[in-house]
Residue, then its C-alpha position, 0 to 999 in steps of 0.5 A: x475497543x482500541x484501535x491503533x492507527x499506523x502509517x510509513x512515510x517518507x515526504x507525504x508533506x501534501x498527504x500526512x494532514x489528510x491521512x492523520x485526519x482519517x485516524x481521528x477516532x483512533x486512541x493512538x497514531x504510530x507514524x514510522x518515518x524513513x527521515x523524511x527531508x520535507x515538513x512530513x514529520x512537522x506536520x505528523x508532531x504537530x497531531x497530539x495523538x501521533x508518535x513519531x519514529x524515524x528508522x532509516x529505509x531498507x524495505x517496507x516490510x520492515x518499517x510496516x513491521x516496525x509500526x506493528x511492534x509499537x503499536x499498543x493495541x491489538x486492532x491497527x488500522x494501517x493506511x498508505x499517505x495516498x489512501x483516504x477512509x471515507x464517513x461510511x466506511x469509518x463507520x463500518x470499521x468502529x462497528x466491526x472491531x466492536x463486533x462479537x464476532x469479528x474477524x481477525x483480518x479485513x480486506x479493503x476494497x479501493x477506488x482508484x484515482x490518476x490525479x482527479x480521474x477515477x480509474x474503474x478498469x486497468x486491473x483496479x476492479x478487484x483490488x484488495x489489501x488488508x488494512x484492519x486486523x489484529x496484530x496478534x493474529x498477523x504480520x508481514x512476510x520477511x520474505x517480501x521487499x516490495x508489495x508486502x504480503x500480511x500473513x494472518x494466522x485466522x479467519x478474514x472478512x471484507x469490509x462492505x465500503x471501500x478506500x480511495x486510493x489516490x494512487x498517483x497525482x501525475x504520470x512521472x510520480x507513477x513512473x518513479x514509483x513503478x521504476x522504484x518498486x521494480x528494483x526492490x522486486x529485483x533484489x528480492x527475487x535475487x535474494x530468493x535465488x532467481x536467476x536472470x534469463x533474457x527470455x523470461x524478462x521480455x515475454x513477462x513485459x509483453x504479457x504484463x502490458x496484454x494483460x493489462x490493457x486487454x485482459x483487465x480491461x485497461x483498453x476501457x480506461x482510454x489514454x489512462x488504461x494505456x498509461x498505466x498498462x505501459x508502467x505496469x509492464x516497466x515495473x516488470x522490465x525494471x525488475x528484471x533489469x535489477x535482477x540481471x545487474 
């Protein structure tokens, strides 16, 4: 059984060697690139199994739905630049597409990372995305700019090993990020017709950051859980920031 391998990028230079290693026992590599100014793309053609297309940035539900359109198998297997598959959970991805009995959509438990430091609370405990399915049965949700949603139109399984995620290498690329994907969550609640309301924005900030530190336990995580408990809850005042402009 085929797999397609696919990832959006835009300057992953330090990730895109790592990440294409991983799609090793893939037939094909499709990578959309948001024109990238760094070496990302070099690097990416220099694969003999990597095709390479460069569509300008609008949302990433539009470039992840564009590497599903060329992708010539059923099965993908979509990673981010900063995820790694390790030797056991390859091995468990071959074994179920080659499977009878398979699935159509797989959730991917992660391990989360701050630079080298692994983050085993701050809401990471249960994190989950799909990342192995077939493009047959599912796509992306246009409706959603920022955290894409899979919509899967048949049955879903989880696989048993799980991706790490080195999430961020330092506390400004993680608030760069946050502060980033805040604006893509304001334009798309506007697109959805919310409207900005002084109150919902500061009582959401405050429950994002007690949810958290607290309630997910992000406390556990010493500094780090405070890092993050405060970007998670930047991320909301951004979004609602963009909302109100």
């Amino acid at each position: 059984m085929d797999v397609s391998g696919l990832i959006i990028t835009y300057n992953e230079q330090e990730n895109i060697r790592e990440v294409l290693d991983c799609f090793d026992f893939c037939d094909e590599i499709i990578v959309v690139d948001s024109y990238s100014t760094d070496q990302t793309v070099e690097i990416a053609r220099s694969f003999p199994k990597v095709v390479v297309i460069q569509n300008q940035f609008k949302d990433f539900t539009q470039q992840r739905n564009l590497a599903l359109a060329h992708a010539k198998n059923d099965w993908v297997l979509f990673l981010d630049g900063d995820e790694r598959i390790t030797p056991k959970l390859k091995k468990e991805i071959i074994k179920t597409i080659k499977s009878p009995n398979a699935k159509d959509a797989y959730y991917f438990y992660r391990t989360f990372f701050l630079g080298s430091t692994k983050i085993n609370f701050s809401g990471t405990q249960n994190d989950k995305n799909f990342r192995l399915f077939r493009k047959s049965k599912a796509h992306y949700s246009e409706s959603k700019k920022v955290h894409e949603t899979l919509e899967v139109n048949g049955t879903i399984g989880f696989l048993k090993h799980k991706l790490l995620h080195y999430s961020y290498e330092s506390y400004d690329q993680f608030k760069h990020k946050m502060l980033s994907y805040g604006r893509l969550k304001g334009q798309e609640l506007r697109l959805n017709g919310k409207k900005y309301f002084f109150l919902a924005q500061w009582s959401k900030v405050i429950f994002k950051f007690f949810k958290t530190y607290f309630l997910k336990l992000g406390i556990l995580d010493g500094i780090n859980g405070l890092k993050i408990s405060y970007l998670q809850s930047l991320y909301v005042y951004e979004t609602y920031r963009t909302l109100k402009e």
